[in-house]
C-alpha positions in Angstrom: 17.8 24.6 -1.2 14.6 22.9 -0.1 15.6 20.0 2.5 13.8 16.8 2.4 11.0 16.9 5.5 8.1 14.9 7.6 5.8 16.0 9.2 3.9 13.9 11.5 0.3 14.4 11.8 -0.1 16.7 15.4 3.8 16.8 15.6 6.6 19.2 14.6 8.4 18.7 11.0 11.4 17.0 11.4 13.9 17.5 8.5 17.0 15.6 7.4 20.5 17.2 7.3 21.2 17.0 3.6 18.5 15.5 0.7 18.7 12.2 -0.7 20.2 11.3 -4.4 17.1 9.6 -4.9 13.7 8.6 -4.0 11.6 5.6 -5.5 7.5 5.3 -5.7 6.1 2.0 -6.7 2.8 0.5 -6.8 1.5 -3.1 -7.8 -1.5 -5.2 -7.8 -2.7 -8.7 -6.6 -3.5 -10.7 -9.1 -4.5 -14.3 -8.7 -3.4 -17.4 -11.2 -6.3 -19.6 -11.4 -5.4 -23.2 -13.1 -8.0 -24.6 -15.1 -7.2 -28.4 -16.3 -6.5 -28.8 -19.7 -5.3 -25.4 -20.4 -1.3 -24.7 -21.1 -1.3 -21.7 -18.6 -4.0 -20.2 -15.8 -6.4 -17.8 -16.2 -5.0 -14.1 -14.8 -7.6 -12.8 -11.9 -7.4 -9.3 -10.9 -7.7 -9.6 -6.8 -7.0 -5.9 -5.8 -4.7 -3.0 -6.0 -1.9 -2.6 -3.5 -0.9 0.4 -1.4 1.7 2.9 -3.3 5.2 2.4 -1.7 7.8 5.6 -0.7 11.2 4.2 -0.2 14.7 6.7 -0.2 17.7 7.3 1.9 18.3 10.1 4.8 21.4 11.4 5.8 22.3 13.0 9.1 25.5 14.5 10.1 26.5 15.9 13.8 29.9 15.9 13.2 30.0 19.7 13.4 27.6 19.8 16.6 30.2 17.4 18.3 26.6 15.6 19.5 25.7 12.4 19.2 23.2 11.9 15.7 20.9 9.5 16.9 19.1 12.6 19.1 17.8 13.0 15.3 17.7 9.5 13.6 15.7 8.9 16.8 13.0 11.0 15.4 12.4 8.8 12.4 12.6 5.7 14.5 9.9 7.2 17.0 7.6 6.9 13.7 7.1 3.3 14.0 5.7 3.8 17.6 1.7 3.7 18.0 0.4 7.1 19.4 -2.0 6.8 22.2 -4.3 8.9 20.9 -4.8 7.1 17.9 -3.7 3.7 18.4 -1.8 3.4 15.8 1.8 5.0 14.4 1.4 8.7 12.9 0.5 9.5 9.8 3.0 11.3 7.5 3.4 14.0 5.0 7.0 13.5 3.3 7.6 16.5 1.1 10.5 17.6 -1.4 10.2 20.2 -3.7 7.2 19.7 -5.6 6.6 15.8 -4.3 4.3 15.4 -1.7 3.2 11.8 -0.1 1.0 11.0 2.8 2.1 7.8 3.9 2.9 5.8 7.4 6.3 4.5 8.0 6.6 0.8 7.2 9.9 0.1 8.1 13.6 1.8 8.6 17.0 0.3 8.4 19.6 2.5 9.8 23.7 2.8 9.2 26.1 4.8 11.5 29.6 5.4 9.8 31.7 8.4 11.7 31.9 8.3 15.3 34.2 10.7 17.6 36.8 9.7 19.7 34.8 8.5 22.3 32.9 6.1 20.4 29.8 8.8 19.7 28.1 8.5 16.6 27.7 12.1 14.2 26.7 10.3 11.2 24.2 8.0 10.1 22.0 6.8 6.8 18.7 6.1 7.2 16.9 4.1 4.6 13.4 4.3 5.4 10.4 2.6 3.6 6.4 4.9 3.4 2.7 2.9 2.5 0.8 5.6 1.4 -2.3 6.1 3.5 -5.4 7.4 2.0 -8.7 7.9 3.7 -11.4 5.1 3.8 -13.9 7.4 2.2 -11.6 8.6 -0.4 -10.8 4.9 -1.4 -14.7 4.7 -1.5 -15.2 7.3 -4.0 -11.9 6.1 -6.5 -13.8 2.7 -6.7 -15.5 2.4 -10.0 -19.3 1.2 -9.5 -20.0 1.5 -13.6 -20.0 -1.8 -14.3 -17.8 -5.2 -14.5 -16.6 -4.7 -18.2 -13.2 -4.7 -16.1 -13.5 -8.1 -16.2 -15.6 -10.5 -18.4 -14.9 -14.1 -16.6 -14.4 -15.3 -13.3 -13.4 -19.1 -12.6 -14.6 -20.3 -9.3 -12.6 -21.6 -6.7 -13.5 -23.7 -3.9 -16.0 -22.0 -1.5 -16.9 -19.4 -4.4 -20.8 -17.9 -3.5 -22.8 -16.1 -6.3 -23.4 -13.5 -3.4 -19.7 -13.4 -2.8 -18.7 -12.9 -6.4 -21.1 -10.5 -6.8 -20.1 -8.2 -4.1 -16.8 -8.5 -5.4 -17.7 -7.6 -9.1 -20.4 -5.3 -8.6 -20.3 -3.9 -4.8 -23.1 -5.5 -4.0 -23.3 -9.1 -2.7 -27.3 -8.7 -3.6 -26.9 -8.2 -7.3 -26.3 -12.2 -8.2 -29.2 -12.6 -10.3 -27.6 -11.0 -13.3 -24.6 -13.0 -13.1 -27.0 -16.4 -12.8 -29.2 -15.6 -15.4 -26.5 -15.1 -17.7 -25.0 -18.9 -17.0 -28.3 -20.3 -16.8 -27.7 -21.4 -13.6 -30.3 -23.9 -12.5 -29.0 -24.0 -8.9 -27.1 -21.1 -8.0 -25.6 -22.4 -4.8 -23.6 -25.1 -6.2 -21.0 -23.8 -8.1 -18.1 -26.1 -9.6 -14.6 -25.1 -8.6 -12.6 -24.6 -12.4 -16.0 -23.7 -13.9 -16.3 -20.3 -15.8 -18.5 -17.6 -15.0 -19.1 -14.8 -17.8 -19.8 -11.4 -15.5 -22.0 -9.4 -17.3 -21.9 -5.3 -17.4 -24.3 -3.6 -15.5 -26.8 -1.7 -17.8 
């Protein structure tokens, strides 16, 4: 059977002594509440996705070897450590079967529970936590630039900029015209904090 494994980008695969029960991916976004007076609930903002999360359980056993298991668990631990080539810890391919994640290891949390006479421990659980890592230019090209029918409104908050918003909205902080011409903005620099702004689609 197909064992769980790593592999550290430049580094050897490292792989764990039996597979997990389980393994859990989740994924969420940000999404801002913006309270508007007079209204029984805030307006729902859209800020940004988050990063995917990895998150399962490793097991190691030594018991047989008579060594001590942490000359493996060490392995995953050395993950969190910033390589000097990069500055920065290594990134990850976790693979299993058919399941493959690039991610960097965001935390671990490790429990040792058989030791040998001497006090050595052979067995340990490792429950370990990925962020998936994607390449800046990749997150580039998954960015949709069609348009802002995403969203229709935007309610400014304090130290809200037309230029601002519109970089936000449209990826480009110069497009603010459109956005001022359809409020009939008179002054575009002074924006009210709780006002409305309807974002129009980009033709």
């Amino acid at each position: 059977m197909a064992k769980v494994s790593i592999t550290p980008q430049g580094q050897s695969k490292i792989e764990a002594s039996f597979n997990p029960n389980q393994y859990s991916v989740s994924k969420s976004n940000s999404i801002a509440e913006s309270a508007i007076p007079g209204l029984e609930a805030p307006i729902l903002q859209y800020v940004h996705g988050n990063t995917r999360t990895l998150d399962m359980d490793l097991f190691f056993d030594t018991f047989e070897k008579r060594t001590s298991v942490t000359a493996e668990t060490d392995k995953i631990y050395n993950l969190l450590y910033v390589v000097s080539s990069t500055h920065a810890p290594p990134i990850c391919q976790i693979e299993w079967g058919g399941f493959s994640f690039p991610g960097v290891l965001d935390h671990v949390s490790g429990k040792f529970t058989l030791f040998l006479a001497d006090g050595t421990p052979v067995r340990a659980t490792l429950s370990v936590s990925f962020k998936e890592y994607k390449d800046v230019q990749v997150l580039i090209k998954e960015r949709p630039r069609e348009s802002a029918d995403h969203r229709k409104t935007w309610v400014v908050r304090s130290g809200d900029r037309l230029d601002n918003i519109a970089g936000q909205e449209y990826g480009d902080p110069g497009m603010w015209r459109p956005i001022a011409e359809a409020n009939d903005l008179d002054d575009p620099s002074r924006l009210a904090p709780g006002f409305v702004l309807l974002i129009p689609p980009l033709n």
